[in-house]
PyMOL Python script that loads the backbone (N, CA, C, O; Angstrom):
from pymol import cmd

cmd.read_pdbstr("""\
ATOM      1  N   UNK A   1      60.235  59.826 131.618  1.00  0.00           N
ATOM      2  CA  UNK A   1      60.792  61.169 131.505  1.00  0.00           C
ATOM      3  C   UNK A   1      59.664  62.192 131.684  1.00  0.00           C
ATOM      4  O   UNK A   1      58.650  62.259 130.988  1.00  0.00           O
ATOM      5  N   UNK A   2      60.020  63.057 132.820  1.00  0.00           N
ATOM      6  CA  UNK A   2      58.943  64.479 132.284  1.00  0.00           C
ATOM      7  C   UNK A   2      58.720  65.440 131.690  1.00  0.00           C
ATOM      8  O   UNK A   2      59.774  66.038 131.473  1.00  0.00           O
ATOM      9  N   UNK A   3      58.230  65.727 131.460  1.00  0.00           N
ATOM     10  CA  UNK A   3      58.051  66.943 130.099  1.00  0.00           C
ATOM     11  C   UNK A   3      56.861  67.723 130.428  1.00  0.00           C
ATOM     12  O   UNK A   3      55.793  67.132 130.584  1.00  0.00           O
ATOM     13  N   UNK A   4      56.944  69.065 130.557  1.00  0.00           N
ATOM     14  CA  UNK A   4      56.499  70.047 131.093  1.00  0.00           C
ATOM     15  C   UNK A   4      56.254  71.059 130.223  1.00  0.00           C
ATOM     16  O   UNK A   4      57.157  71.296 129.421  1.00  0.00           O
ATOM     17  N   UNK A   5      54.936  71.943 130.152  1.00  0.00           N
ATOM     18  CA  UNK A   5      55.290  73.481 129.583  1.00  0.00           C
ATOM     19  C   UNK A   5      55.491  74.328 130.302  1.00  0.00           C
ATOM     20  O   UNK A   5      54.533  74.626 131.015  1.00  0.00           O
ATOM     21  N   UNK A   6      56.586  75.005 130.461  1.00  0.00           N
ATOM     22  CA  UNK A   6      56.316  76.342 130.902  1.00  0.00           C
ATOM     23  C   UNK A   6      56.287  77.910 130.855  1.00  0.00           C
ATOM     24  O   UNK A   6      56.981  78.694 130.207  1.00  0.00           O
ATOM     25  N   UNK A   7      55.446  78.084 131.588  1.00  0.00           N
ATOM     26  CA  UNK A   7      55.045  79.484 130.999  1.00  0.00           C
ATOM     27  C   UNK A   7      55.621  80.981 132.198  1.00  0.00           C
ATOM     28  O   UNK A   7      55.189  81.254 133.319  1.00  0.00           O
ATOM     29  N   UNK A   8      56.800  81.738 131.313  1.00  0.00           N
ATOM     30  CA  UNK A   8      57.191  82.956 132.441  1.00  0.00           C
ATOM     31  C   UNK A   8      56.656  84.124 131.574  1.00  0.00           C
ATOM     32  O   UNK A   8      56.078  84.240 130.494  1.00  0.00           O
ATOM     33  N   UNK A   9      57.178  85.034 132.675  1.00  0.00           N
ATOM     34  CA  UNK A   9      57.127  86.717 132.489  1.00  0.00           C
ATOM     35  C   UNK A   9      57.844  87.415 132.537  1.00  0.00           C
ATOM     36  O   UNK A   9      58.405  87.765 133.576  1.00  0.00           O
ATOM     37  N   UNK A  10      58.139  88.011 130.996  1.00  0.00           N
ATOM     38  CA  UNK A  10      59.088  88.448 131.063  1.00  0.00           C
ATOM     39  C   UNK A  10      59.095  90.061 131.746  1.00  0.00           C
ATOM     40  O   UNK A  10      57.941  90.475 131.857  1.00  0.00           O
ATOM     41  N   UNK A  11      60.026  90.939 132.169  1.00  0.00           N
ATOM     42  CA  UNK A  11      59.701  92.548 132.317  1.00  0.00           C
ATOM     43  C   UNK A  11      59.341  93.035 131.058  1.00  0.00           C
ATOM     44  O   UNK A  11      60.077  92.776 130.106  1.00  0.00           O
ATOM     45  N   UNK A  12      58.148  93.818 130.871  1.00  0.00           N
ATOM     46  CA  UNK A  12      57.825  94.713 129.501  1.00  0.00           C
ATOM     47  C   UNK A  12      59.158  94.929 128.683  1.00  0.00           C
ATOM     48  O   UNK A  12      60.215  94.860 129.310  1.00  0.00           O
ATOM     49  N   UNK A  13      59.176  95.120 127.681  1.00  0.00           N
ATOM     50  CA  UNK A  13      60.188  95.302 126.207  1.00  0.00           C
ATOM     51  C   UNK A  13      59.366  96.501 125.918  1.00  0.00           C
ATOM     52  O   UNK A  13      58.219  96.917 126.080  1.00  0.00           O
ATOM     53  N   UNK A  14      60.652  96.902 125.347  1.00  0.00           N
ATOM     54  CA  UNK A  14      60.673  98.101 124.203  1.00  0.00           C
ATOM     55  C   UNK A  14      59.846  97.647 123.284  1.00  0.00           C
ATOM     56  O   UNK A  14      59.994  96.557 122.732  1.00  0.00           O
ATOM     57  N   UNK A  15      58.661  98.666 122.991  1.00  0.00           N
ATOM     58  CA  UNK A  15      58.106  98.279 121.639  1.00  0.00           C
ATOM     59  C   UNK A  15      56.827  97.602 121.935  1.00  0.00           C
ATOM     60  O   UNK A  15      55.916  97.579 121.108  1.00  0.00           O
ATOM     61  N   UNK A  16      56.726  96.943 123.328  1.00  0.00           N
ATOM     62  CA  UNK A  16      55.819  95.890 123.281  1.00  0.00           C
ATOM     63  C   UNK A  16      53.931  96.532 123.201  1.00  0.00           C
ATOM     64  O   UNK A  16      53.362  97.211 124.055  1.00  0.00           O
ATOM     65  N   UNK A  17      53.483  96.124 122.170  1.00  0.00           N
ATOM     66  CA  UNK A  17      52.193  96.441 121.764  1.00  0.00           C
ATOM     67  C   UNK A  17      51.575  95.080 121.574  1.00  0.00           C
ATOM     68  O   UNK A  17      51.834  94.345 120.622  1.00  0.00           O
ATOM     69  N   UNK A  18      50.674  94.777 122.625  1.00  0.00           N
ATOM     70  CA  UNK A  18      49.568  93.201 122.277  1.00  0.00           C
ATOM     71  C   UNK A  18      48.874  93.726 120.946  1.00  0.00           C
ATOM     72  O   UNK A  18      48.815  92.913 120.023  1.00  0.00           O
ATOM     73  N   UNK A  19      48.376  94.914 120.755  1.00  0.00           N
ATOM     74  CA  UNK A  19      47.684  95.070 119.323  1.00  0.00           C
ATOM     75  C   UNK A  19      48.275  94.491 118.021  1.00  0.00           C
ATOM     76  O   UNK A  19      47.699  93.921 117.094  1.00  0.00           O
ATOM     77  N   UNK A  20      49.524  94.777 118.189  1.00  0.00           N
ATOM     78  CA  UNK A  20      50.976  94.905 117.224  1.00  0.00           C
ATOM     79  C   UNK A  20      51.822  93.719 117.637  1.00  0.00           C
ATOM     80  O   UNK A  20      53.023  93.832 117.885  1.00  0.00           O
ATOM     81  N   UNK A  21      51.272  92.778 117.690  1.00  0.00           N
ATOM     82  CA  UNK A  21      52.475  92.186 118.241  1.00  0.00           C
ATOM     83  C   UNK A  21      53.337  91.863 116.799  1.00  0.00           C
ATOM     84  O   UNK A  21      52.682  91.733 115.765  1.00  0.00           O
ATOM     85  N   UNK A  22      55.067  91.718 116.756  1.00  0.00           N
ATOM     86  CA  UNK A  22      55.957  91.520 115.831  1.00  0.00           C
ATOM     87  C   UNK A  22      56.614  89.825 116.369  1.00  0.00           C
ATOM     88  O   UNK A  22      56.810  89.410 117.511  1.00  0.00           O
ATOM     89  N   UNK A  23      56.846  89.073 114.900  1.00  0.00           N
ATOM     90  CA  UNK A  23      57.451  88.277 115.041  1.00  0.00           C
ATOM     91  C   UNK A  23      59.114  88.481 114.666  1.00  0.00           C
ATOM     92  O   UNK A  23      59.551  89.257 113.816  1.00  0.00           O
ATOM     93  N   UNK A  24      59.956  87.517 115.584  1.00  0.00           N
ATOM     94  CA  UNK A  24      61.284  86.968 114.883  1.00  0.00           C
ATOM     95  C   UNK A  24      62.345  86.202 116.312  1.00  0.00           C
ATOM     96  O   UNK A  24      62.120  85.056 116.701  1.00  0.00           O
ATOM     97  N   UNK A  25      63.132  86.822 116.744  1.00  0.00           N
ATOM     98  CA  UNK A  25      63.761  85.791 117.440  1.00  0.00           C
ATOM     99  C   UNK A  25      63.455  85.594 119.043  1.00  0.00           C
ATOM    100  O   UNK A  25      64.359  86.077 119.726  1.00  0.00           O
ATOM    101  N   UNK A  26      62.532  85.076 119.703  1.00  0.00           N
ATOM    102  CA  UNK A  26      62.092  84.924 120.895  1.00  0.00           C
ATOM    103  C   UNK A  26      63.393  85.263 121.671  1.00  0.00           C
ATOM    104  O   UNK A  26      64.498  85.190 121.134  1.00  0.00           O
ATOM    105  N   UNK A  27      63.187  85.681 123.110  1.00  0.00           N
ATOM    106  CA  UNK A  27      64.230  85.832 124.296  1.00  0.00           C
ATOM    107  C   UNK A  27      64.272  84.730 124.659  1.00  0.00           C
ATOM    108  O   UNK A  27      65.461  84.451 124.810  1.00  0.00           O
ATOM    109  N   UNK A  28      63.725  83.997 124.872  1.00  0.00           N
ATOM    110  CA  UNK A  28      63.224  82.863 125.805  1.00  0.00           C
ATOM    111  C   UNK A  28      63.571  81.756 125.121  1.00  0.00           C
ATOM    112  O   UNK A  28      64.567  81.179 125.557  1.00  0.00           O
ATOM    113  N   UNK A  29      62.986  81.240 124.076  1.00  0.00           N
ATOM    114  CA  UNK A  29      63.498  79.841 123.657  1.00  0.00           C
ATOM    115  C   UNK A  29      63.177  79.892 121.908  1.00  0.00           C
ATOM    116  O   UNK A  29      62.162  80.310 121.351  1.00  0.00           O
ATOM    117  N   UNK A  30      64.257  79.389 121.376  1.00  0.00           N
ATOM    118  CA  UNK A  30      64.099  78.923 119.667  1.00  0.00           C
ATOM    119  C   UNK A  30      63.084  78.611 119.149  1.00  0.00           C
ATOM    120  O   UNK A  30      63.081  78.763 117.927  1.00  0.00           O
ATOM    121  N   UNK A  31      61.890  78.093 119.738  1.00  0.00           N
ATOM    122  CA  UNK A  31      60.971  77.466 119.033  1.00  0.00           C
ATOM    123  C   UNK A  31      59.799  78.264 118.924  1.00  0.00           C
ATOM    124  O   UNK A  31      58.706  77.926 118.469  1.00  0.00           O
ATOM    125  N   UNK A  32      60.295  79.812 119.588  1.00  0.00           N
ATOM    126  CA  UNK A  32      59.089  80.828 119.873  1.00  0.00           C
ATOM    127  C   UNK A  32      59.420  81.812 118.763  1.00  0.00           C
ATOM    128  O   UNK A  32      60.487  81.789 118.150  1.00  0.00           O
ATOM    129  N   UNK A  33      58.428  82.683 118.543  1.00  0.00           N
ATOM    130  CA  UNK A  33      58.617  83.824 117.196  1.00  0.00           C
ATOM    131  C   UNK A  33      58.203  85.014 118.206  1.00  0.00           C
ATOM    132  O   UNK A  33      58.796  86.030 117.843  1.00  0.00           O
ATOM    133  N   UNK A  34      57.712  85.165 118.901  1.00  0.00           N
ATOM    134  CA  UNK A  34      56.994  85.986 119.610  1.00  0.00           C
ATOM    135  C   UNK A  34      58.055  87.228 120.280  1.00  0.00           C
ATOM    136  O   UNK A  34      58.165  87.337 121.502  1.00  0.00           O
ATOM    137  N   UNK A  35      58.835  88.165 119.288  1.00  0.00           N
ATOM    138  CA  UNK A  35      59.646  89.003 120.129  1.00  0.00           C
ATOM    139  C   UNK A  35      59.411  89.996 121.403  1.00  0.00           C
ATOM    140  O   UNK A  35      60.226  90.119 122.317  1.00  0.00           O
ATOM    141  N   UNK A  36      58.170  90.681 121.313  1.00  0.00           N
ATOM    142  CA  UNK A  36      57.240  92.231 122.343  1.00  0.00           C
ATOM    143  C   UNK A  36      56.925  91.454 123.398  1.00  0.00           C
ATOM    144  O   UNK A  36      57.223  92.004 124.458  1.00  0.00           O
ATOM    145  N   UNK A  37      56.218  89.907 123.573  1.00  0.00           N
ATOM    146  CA  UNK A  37      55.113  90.119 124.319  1.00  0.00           C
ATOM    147  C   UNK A  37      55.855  89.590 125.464  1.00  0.00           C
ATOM    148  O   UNK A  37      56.959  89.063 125.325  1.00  0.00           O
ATOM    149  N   UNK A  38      55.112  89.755 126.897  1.00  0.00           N
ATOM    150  CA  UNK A  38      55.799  89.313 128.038  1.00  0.00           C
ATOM    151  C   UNK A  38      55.462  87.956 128.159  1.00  0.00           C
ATOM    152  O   UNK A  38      56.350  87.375 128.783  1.00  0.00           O
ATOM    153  N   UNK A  39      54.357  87.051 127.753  1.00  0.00           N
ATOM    154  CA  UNK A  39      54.224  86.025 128.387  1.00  0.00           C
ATOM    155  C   UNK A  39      55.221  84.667 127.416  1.00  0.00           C
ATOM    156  O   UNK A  39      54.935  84.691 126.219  1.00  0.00           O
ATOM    157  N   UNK A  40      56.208  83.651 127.774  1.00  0.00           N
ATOM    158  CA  UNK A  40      56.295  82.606 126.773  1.00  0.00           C
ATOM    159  C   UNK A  40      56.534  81.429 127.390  1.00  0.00           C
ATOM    160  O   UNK A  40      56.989  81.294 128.526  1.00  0.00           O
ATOM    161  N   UNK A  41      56.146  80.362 126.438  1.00  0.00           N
ATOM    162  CA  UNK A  41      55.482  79.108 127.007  1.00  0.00           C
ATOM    163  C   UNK A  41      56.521  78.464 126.496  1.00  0.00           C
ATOM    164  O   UNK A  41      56.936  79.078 125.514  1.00  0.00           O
ATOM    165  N   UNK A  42      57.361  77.135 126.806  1.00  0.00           N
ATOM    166  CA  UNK A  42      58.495  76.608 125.843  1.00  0.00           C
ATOM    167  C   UNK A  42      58.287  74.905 126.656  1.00  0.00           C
ATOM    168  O   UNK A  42      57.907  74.825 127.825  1.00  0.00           O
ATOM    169  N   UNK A  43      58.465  74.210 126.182  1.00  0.00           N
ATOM    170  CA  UNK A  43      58.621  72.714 126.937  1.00  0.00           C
ATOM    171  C   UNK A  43      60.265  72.448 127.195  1.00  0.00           C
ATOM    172  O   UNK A  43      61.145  72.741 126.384  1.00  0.00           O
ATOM    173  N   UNK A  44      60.527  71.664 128.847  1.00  0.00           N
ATOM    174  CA  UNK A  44      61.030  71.611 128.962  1.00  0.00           C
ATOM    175  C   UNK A  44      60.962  69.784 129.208  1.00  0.00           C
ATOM    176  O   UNK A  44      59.805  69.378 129.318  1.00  0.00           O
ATOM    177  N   UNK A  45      62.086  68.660 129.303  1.00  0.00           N
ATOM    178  CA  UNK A  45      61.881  67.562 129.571  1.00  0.00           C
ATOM    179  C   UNK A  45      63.664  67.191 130.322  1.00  0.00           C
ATOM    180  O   UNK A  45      64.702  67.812 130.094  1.00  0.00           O
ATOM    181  N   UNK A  46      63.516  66.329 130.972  1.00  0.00           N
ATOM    182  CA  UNK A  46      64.484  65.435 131.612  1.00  0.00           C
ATOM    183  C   UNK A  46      64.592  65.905 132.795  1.00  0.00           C
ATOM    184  O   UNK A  46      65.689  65.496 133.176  1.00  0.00           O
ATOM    185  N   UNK A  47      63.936  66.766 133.954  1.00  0.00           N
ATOM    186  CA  UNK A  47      64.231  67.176 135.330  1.00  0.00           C
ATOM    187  C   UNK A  47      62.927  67.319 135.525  1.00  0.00           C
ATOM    188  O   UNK A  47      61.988  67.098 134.760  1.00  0.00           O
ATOM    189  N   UNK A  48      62.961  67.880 137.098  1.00  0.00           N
ATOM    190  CA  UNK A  48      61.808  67.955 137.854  1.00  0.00           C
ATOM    191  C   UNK A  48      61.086  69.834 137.784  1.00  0.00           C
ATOM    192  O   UNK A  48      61.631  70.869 137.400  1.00  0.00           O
ATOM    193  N   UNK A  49      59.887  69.617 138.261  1.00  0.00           N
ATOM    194  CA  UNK A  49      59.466  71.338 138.310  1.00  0.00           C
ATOM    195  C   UNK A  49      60.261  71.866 139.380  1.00  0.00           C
ATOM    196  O   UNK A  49      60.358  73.090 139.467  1.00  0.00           O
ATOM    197  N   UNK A  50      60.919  71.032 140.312  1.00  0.00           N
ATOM    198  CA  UNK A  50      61.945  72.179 141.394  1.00  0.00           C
ATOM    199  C   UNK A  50      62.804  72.549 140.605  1.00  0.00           C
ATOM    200  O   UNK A  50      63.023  73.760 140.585  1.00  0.00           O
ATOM    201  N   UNK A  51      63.542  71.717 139.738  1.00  0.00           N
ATOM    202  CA  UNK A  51      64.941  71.961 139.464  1.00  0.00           C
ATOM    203  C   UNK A  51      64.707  73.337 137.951  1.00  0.00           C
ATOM    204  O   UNK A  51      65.512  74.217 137.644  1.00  0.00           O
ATOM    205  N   UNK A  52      63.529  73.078 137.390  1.00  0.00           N
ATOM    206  CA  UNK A  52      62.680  74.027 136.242  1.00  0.00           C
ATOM    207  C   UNK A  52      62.874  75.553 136.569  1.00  0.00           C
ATOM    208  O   UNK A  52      63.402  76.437 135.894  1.00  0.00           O
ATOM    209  N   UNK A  53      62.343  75.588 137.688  1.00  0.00           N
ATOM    210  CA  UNK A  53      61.903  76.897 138.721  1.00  0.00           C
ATOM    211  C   UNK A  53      63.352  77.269 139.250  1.00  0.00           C
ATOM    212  O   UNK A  53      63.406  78.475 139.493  1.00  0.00           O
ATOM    213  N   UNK A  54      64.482  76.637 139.491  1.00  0.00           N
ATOM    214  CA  UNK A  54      65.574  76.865 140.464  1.00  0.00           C
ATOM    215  C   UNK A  54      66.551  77.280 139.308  1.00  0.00           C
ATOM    216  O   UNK A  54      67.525  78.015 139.473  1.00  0.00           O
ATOM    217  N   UNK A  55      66.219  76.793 138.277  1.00  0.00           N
ATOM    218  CA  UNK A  55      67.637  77.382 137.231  1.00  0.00           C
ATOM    219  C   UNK A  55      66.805  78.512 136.596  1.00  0.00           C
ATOM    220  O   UNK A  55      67.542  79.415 136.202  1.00  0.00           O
ATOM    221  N   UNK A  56      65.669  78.710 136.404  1.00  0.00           N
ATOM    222  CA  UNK A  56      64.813  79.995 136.078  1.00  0.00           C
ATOM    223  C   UNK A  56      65.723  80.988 136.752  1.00  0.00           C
ATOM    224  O   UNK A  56      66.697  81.667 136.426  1.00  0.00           O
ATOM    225  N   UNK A  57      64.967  80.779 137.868  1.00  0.00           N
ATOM    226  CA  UNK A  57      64.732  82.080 138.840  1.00  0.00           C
ATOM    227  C   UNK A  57      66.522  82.510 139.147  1.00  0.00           C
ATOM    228  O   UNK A  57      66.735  83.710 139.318  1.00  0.00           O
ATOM    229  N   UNK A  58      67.698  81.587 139.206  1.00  0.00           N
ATOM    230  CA  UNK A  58      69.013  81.814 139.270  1.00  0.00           C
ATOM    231  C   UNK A  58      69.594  82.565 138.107  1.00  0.00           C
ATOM    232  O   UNK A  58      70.745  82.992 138.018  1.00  0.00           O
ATOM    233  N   UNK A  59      68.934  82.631 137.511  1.00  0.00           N
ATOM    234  CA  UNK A  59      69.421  83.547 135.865  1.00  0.00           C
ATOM    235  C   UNK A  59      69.815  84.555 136.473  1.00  0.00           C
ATOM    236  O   UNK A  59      69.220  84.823 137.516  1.00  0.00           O
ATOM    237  N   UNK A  60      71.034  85.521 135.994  1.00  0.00           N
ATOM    238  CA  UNK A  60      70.947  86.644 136.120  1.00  0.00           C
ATOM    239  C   UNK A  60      70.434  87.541 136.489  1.00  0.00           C
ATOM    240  O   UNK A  60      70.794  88.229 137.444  1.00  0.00           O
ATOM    241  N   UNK A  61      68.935  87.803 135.395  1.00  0.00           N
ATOM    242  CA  UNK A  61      68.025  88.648 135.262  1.00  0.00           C
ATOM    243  C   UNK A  61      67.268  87.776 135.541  1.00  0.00           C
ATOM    244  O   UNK A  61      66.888  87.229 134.505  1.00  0.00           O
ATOM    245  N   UNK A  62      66.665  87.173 136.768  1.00  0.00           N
ATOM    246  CA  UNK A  62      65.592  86.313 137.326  1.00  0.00           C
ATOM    247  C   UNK A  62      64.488  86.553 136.396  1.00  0.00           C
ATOM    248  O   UNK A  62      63.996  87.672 136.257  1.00  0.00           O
ATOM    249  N   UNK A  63      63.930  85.097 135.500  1.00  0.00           N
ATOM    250  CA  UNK A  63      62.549  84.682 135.197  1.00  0.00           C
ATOM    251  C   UNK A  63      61.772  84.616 135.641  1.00  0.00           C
ATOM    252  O   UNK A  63      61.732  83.617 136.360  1.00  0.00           O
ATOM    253  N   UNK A  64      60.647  85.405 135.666  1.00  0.00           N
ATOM    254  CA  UNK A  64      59.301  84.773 136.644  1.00  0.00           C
ATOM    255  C   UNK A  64      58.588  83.822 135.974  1.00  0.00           C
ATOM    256  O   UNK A  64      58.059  84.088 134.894  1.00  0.00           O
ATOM    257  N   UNK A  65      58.501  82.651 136.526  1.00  0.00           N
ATOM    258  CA  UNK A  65      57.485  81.524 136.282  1.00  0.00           C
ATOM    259  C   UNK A  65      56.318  81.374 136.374  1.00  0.00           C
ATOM    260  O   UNK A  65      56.117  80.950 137.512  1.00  0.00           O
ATOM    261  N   UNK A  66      55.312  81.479 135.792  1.00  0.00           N
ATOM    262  CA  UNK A  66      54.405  81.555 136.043  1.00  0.00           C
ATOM    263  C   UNK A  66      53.278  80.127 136.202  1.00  0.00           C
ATOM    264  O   UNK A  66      52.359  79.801 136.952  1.00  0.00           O
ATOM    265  N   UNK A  67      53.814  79.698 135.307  1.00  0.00           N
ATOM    266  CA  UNK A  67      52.846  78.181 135.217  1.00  0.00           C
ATOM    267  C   UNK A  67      54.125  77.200 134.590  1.00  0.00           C
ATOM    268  O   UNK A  67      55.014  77.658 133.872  1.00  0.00           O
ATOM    269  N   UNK A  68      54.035  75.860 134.984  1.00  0.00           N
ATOM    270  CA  UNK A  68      54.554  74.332 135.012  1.00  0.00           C
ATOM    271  C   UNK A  68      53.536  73.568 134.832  1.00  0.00           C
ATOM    272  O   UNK A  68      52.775  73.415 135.788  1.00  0.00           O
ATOM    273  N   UNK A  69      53.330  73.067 133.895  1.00  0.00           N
ATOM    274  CA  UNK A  69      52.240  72.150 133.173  1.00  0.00           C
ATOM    275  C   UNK A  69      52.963  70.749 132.692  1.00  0.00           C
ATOM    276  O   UNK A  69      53.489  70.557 131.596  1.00  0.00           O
ATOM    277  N   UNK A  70      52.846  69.731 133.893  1.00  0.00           N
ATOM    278  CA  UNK A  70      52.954  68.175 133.155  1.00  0.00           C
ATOM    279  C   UNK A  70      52.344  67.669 132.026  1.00  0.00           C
ATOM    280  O   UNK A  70      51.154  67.394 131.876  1.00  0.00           O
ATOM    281  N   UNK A  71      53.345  67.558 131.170  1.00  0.00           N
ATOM    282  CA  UNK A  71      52.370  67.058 129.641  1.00  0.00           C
ATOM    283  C   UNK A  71      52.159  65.406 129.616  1.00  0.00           C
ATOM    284  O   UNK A  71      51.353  64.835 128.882  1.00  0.00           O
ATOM    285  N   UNK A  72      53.104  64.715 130.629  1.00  0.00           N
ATOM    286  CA  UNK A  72      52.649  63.155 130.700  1.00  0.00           C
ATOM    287  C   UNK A  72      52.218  62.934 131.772  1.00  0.00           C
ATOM    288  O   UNK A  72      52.058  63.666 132.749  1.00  0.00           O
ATOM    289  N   UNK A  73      51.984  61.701 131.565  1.00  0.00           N
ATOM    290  CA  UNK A  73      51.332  60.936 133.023  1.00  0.00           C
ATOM    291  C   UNK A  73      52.381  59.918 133.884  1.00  0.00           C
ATOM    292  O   UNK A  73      51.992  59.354 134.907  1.00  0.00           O
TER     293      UNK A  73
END
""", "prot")
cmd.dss("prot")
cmd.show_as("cartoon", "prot")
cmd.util.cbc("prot")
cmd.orient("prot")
């Protein structure tokens, strides 16, 4: 199975201060606290980095991807 991190960008948020950053319910995925900041990293497992990138970027409000990181070998 593969298992991947990956890391998008989100468009700037209301509020968003790197000095300040605030925790509570991530946009992006449950396991994040990180509400302001644009960048978030989440693991994904059971598909490939095409199929990662292809349901991203089909969202609605298109994800930018920035990095796909294989965590196995």
């Amino acid at each position: 199975m593969n298992t991947f991190i990956v890391t998008v960008k989100l468009a700037p948020r209301k509020g968003h201060d790197p000095q300040n950053k605030q925790t509570g319910e991530c946009p992006v995925s449950q396991h994040c606290t990180d509400v302001t900041g644009q960048h978030h990293s989440f693991l994904v497992d059971g598909v490939s980095e095409e199929t990662i990138r292809e349901r991203l970027e089909a969202e609605p409000d298109p994800i930018h991807v920035t990095r796909v990181e294989r965590t196995d070998s």
